[in-house]
C-alpha positions in Angstrom: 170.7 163.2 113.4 168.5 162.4 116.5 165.5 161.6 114.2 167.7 159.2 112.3 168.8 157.6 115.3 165.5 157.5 116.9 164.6 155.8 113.9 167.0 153.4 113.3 165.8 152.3 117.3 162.0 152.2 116.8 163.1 150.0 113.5 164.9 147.6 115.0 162.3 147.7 118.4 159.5 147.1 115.7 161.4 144.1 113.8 162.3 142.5 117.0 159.0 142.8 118.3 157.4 141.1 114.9 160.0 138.5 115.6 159.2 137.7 118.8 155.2 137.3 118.2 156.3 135.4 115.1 158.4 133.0 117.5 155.5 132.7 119.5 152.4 132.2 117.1 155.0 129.3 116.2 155.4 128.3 119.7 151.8 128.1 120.1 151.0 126.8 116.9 153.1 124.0 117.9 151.5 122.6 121.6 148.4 123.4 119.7 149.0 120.7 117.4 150.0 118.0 119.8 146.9 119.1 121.8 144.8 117.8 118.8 147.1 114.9 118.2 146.5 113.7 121.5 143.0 114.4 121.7 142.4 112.6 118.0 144.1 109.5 119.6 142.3 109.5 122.4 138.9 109.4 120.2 140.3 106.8 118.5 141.1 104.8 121.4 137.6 105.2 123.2 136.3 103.9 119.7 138.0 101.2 119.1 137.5 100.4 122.7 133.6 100.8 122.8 133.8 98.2 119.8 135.6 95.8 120.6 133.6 95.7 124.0 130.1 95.4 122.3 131.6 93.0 119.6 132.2 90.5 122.8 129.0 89.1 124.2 131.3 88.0 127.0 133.3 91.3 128.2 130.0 93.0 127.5 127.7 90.9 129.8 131.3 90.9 132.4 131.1 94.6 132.4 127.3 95.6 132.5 125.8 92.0 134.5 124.7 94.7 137.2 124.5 98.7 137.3 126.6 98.9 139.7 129.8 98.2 137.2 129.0 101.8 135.4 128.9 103.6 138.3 132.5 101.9 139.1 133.7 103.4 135.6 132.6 106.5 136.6 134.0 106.8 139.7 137.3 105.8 137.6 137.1 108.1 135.3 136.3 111.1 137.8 139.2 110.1 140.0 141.5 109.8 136.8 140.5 113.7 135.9 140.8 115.1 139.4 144.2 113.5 140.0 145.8 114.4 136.8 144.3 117.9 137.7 145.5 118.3 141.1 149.0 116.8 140.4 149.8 117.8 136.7 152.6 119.8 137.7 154.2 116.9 139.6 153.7 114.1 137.0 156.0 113.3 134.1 154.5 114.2 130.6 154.4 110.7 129.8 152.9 109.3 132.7 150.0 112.3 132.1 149.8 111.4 128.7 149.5 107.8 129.2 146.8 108.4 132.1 145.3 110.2 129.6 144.9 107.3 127.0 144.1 105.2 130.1 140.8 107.6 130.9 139.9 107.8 126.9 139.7 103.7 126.7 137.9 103.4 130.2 135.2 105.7 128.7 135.3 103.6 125.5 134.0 100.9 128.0 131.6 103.0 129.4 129.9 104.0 126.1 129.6 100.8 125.1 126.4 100.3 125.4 125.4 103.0 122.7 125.9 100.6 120.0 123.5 98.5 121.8 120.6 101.5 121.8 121.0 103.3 118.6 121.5 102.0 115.3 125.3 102.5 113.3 124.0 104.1 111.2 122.8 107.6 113.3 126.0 106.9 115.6 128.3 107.2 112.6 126.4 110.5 111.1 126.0 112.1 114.7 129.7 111.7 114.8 130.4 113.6 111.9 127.8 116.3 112.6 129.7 116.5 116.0 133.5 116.4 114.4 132.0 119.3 112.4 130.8 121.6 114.5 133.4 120.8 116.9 135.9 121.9 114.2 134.0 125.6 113.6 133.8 126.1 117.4 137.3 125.4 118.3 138.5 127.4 115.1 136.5 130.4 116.0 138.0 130.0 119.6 141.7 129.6 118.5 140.8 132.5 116.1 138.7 135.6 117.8 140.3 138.7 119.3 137.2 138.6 121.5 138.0 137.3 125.3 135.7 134.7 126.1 136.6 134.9 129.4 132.9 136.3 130.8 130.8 133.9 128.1 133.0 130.7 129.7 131.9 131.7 133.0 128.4 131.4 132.1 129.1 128.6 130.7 130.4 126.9 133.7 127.5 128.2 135.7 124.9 126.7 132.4 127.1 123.2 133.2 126.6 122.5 136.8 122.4 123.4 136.2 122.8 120.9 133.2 124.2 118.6 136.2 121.4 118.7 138.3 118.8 118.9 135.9 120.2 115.6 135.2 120.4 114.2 139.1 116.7 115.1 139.0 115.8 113.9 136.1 116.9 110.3 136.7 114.7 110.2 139.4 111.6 111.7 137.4 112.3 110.5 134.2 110.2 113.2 132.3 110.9 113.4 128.3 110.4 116.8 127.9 112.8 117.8 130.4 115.2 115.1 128.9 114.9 117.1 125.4 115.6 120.4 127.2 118.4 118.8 128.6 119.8 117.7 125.5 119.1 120.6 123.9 120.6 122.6 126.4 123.5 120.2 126.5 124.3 120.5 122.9 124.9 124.6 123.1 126.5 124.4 126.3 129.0 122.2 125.1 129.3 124.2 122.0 130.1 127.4 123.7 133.0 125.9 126.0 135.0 124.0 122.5 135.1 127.9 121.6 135.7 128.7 125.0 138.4 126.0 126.0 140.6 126.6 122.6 140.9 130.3 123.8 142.0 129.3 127.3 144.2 126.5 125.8 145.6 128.5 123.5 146.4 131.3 126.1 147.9 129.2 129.0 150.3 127.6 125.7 151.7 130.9 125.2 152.3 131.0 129.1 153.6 127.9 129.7 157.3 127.3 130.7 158.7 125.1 127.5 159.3 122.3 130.0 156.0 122.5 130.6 153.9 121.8 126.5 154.2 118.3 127.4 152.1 118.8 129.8 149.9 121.7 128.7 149.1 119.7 125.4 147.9 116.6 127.3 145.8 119.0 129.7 144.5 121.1 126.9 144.0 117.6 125.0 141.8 115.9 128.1 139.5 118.9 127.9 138.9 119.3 124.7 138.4 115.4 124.1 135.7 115.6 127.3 134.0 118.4 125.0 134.1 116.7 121.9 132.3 113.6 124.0 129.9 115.3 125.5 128.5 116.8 122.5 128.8 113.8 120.7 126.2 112.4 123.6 123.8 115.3 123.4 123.5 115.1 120.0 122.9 111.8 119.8 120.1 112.1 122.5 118.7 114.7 120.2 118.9 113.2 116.7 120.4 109.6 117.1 117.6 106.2 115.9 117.2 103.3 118.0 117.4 100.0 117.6 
């Protein structure tokens, strides 16, 4: 009779427990879909933004008349990530989101000038080649049983050499460190897709509901500053000029 009972306990233990990771892969599944969402919209946005800029010999000669105006953009953009960063918690989901959308169409500005140095042609092909492995990276993130906790870290530490590799190289300007650069850029950027989508994907199923909103548009900004970045290597690497 104890058996039974003991049984009957572990049987409904065991289907509650199945329930409740069921409730959760669905959970998950869900703020991982708006995290794409967002993200596609905000490629589409810096796109449609970096087109309509170079299509207008007039808002292209406003914006680039001196160097100065990029570094302005860039100082924008950086203050846009920090501060939706530091006060994330604090800000409404929409005014995130929408700060969000603001930083993808500000960087459509900034890139610009690519149509300008490489042909459509390569631009459109690097894209895909980017969209591609992009996919396969994040899939393998959201995917793996493996924690990718230690391999991000290097990552991190592989990022901020990339970033002064590239302070001294705009001072040197020497090609072959530029190609290393790239190169290196391309599988740095590579390994943090994999390594974002696990971290995304994590801090979804430990978010407050209140807070997917939020953790979508977060997870959404990263991802979409991954997606560019490769996109740039890339097209350092295999991209024809004009």
């Amino acid at each position: 009779m104890n058996d039974w009972n003991n049984f009957n306990q572990n049987g409904y233990a065991t289907a509650a427990q199945a329930e409740n990771e069921l409730t959760l892969k669905r959970y998950v599944s869900g703020v991982m879909r708006k995290v794409y969402g967002k993200m596609a919209l905000g490629l589409l946005l810096t796109a449609v933004t970096a087109f309509m800029v170079v299509s207008s010999p007039t808002v292209l000669g406003l914006l680039f008349s001196t160097r100065a105006t990029i570094w302005i953009l860039f100082a924008i953009e950086l203050g846009l990530v920090f501060y939706l960063s530091a006060r994330i918690e604090k800000l409404s989901t929409g005014t995130a989101t929408a700060l969000f959308y603001l930083y993808s169409v500000i960087n459509g500005a900034a890139l610009a000038p690519i149509f300008l140095i490489y042909t459509g042609a390569s631009i459109a092909t690097t894209f895909g080649i980017t969209a591609g492995t992009f996919a396969v990276m994040s899939i393998s993130g959201y995917i793996t049983h493996q924690d990718l906790s230690k391999f991000g870290s290097i990552m991190m530490m592989a990022l901020v050499g990339l970033i002064l590799c590239l302070v001294v190289n705009w001072f040197m300007h020497n090609p072959m460190l530029d190609l290393i650069i790239s190169c290196a850029g391309v599988l740095i950027f590579v390994g943090l897709t994999a390594w974002d989508t696990q971290a995304i994907k994590r801090m979804s199923a430990q978010a407050d509901p209140s807070m997917q909103g939020k953790v979508a548009t977060m997870g959404a900004l990263t991802l979409y500053l991954d997606f560019i970045n490769l996109f740039i290597y890339l097209l350092r690497l295999f991209g024809n000029r004009d």
